[in-house]
N, C-alpha and C positions, 0 to 999 in steps of 0.2 A: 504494500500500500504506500501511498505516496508520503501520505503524513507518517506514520512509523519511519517510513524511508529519512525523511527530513530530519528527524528525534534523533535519527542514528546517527545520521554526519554532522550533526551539530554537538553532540556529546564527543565525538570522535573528535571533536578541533578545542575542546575543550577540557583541561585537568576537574575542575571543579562540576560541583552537580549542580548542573543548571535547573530551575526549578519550570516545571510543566506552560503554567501561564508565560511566561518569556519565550519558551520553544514554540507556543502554537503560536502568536503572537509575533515573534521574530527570532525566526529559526535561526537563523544567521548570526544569533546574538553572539560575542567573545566575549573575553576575558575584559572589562571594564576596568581601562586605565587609571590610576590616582592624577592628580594634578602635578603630583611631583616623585612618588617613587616607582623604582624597579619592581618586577613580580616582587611580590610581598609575602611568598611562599615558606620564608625563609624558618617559623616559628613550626611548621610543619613536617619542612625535609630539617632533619636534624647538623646534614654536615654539606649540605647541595642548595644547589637556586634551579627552580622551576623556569626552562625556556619559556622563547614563545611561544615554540613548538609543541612543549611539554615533556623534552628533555630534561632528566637532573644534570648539572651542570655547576664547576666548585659556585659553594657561595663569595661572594668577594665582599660582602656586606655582615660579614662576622657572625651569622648564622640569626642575625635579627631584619631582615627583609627588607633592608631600608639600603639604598645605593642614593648617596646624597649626590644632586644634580651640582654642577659647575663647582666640583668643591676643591680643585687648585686654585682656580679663580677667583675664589670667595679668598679663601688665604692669603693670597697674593695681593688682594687686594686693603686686605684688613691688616697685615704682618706689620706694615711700616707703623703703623698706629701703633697697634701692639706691644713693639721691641723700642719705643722711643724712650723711654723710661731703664732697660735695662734688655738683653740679646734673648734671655730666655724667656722675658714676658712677665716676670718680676713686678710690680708695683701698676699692672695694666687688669682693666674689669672690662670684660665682653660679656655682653649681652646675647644671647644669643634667644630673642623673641618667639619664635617657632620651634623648640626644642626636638618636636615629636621623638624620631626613638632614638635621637644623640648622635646622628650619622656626623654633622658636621662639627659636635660640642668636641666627640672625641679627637678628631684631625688635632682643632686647635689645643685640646689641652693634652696631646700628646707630646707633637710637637715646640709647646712652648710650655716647659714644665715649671715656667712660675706664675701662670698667668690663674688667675678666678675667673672663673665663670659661673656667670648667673642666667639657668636657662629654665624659661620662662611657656608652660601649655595653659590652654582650657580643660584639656582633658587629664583625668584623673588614672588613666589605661596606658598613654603615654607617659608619664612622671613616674608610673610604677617601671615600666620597662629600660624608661633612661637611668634610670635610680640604679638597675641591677646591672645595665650594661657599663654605667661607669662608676662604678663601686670603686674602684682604685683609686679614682681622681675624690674621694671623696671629701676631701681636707679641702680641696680648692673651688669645687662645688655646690652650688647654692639652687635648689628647684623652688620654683613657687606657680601653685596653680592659680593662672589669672588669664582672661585674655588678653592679649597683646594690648588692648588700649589701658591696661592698667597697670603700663610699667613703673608710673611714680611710685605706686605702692609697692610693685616687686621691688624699686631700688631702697624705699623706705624699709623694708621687712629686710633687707639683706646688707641695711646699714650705709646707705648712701642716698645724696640729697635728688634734688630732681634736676636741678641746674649743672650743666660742666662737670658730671660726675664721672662719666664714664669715658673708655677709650675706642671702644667697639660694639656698634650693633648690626647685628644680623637676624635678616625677616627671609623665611623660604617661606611662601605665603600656599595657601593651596589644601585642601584635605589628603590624608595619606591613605598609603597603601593597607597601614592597621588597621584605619578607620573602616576603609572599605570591602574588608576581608573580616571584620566582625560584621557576620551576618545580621544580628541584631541588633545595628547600630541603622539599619535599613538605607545606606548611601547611596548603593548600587541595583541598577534596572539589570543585573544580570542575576539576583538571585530575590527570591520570593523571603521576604521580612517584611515587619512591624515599620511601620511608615514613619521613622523615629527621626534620624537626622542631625540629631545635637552632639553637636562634639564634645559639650558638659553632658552625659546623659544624667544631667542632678538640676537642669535649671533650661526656662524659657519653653515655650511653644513646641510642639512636636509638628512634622510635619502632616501628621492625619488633622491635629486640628486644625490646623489650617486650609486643607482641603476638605475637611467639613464644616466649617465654620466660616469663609470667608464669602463675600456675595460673586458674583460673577466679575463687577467690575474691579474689585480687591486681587483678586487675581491673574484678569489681563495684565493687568499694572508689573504684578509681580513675576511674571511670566516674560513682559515686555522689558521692563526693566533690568532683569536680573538675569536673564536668559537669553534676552535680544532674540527671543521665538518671535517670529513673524506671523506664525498661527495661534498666539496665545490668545487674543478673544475666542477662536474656536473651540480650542480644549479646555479651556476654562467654562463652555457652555458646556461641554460634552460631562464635563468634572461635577456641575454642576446640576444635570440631568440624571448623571449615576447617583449620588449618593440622596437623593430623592428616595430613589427604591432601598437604599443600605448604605451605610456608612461605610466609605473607604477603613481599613484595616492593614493592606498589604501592599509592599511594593508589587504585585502581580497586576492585582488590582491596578494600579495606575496605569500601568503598562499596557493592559487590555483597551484603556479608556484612550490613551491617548493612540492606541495602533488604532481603533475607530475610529479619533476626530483627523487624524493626517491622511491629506487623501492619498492614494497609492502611487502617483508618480513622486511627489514629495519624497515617498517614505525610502525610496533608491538613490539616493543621493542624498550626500552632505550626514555622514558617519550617521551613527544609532537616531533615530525618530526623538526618545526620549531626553537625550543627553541633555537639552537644551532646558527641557523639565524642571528632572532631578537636580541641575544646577541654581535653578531659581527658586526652587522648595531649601535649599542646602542655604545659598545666601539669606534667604530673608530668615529660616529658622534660625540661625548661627548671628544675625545680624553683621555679616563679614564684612562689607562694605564701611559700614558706618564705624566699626570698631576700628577699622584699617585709616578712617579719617581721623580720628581720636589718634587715633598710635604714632602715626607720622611726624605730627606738630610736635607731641610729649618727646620722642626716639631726639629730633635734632634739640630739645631744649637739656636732653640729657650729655648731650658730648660734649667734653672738652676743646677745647683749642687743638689741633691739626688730631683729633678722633672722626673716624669712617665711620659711616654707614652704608652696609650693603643690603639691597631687596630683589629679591627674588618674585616673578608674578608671572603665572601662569596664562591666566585669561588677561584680556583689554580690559573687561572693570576694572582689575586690581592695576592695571599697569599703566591705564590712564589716569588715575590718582595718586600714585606715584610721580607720575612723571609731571603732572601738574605744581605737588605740592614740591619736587623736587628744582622746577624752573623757578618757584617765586621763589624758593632757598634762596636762590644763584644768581636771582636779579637785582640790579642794585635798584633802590625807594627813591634815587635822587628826581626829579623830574627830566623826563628825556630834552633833550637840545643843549642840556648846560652845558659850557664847557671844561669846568672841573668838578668833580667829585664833590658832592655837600659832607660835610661833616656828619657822623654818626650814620650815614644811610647807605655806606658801600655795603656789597653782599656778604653774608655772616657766611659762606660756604658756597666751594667750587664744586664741580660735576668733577669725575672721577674718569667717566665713561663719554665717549662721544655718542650721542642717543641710547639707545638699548641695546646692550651687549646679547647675542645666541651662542647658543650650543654648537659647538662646531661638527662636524661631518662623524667625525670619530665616538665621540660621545652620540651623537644621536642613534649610532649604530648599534653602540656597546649599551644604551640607555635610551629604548623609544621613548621614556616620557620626559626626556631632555627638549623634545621637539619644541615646545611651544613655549619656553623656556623667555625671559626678559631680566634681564640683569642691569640694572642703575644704580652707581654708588656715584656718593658724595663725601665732602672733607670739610669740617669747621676750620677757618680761616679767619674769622675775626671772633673778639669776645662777645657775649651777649650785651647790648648795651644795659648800663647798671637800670638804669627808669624802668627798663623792661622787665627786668629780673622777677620772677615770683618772690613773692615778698619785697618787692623794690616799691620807692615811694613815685 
């Protein structure tokens, strides 16, 4: 039979058990990318990394399924910061914003074995597993669960101010590979889960309530916004129309609803139907965007004088807000035409990077979720003027 036929070669291209509503629905379905990491197999196969193929294969990510993207580059970029104080890293505090499972905490606190690090999740699953993977560095180590826009209080909790404290931050922005490989954390339109979504799963909105709770036009919004779906009035009718009869429950569920509102030539073109979905359920649950404009402003009020910041941003939401708040960093306040510099209004910090740096050939090969990959750093060049200063008069 044809559909059996379909079942077969769809589990055939895939290691994980696909669940039923996603096969009848989109046979074709794969293995569902993270934003930023390699198969994430790695908690599974004990001493290997699941191919694409679904070959075992050494692991090169220490047997925790995380292969941090651009992570020479991230170094290379943050090291001068780093070692200005002293060569091993000595008297330097990095940040590292995005910790998830410590792929890039441990680089740098290998490599620079006097450096502290203070790394910083929302998630309670990550902080356990960074916790055991760098147990060694624990002397120099600081975790605190917060999301990224609450770094004043990470650096408050971990004994430093919010002004010119720090010498490095680093943001790989994006949901992971963990996240999306706990099934019941419901991330992924490749496997049939609880329509959950929260990277805190102890706090905020899930994403069932929101597609049972929200009106139709609550939803284009967030669909359009958040997903840049061109057919999000449609599937938000359709989303709409389903849970009239029953309440959404399951990632299947959604799956089912949105392979009925995309019409069939759509649905061949331009990767999985869903993706665009499940990414604007994931932002508005997570509040990603708006944390991410919080975190920005507090990241450069926390650097020192000649301290980096590196970001890491997978999708244009996140990299056009970066890159926005990264040009008014860089621009000087003087009025344009003058012909010298006004006092107090040159730029507080240079760009690092000409535009946005990519993943080069080699990585995207050794690392397909290097692909969509945007790298902008910057460098504090001037002090913060004092008037400004939190707590300044």
């Amino acid at each position: 039979m044809k559909h059996s036929a379909t079942l077969s070669e769809a589990r055939a291209r895939a290691w994980w058990p696909l669940p039923e509503p996603t096969l009848t629905y989109f046979p074709n379905a794969r293995f569902v990318p993270s934003d930023r990491d390699l198969d994430a197999r790695g908690q599974q196969v004990a001493r290997g990394r699941i191919g694409r193929e679904g070959v075992v294969v050494p692991d090169a990510t220490g047997g925790f399924g995380h292969l941090p993207v651009l992570l020479d580059r991230c170094f290379a970029l943050l090291r001068p910061a780093l070692t200005r104080h002293h060569p091993d890293g000595s008297g330097a505090v990095l940040v590292d914003a995005t910790v998830g499972a410590g792929g890039h905490a441990e680089q740098f606190l290998t490599e620079l074995p006097g450096l502290r690090l203070i790394g910083v999740d929302r998630d309670p699953t990550a902080l356990d597993i960074v916790r055991a993977r760098l147990s060694r560095f624990a002397d120099r180590l600081t975790l605190v669960q917060t999301r990224y826009d609450g770094i004043d209080a990470a650096l408050a909790e971990s004994g430093y101010g919010p002004t010119e404290s720090v010498d490095g931050l680093l943001f790989d922005l994006g949901v992971s590979s963990m996240q999306l490989d706990r099934t019941e954390r419901g991330f992924s339109y490749a496997k049939d889960a609880p329509l959950d979504m929260r990277m805190d799963p102890t706090s905020g909105l899930t994403a069932a309530e929101i597609l049972n709770s929200y009106d139709v036009n609550a939803l284009t919004d967030i669909l359009r916004r958040y997903g840049e779906e061109r057919l999000a009035r449609r599937i938000a009718s359709h989303i709409v129309r389903r849970r009239e009869r029953t309440p959404f429950t399951s990632t299947g569920e959604l799956v089912e609803v949105i392979y009925q509102a995309v019409p069939a030539p759509a649905r061949r073109t331009g990767g999985h139907p869903a993706k665009r979905t499940f990414q604007a359920l994931r932002i508005a649950v997570n509040g990603e965007l708006d944390a991410l404009r919080g975190a920005l402003p507090a990241a450069l009020d926390a650097m020192a004088v000649d301290g980096r910041m590196v970001v890491l941003a997978y999708q244009s939401l996140e990299d056009r807000i970066v890159k926005r708040v990264f040009a008014e960093a860089t621009t000087s306040s003087s009025p344009s035409g003058l012909p010298v510099e006004l006092p107090g209004h040159a730029p507080q910090f240079a760009s690092l990077t000409r535009g946005a740096e990519r993943a080069g050939d080699t990585e995207v090969r050794q690392n397909p979720r290097s692909t969509a990959v945007r790298l902008r750093a910057v460098q504090r060049v001037q002090p913060k003027p004092a008037a400004s200063r939190k707590g300044g008069s």
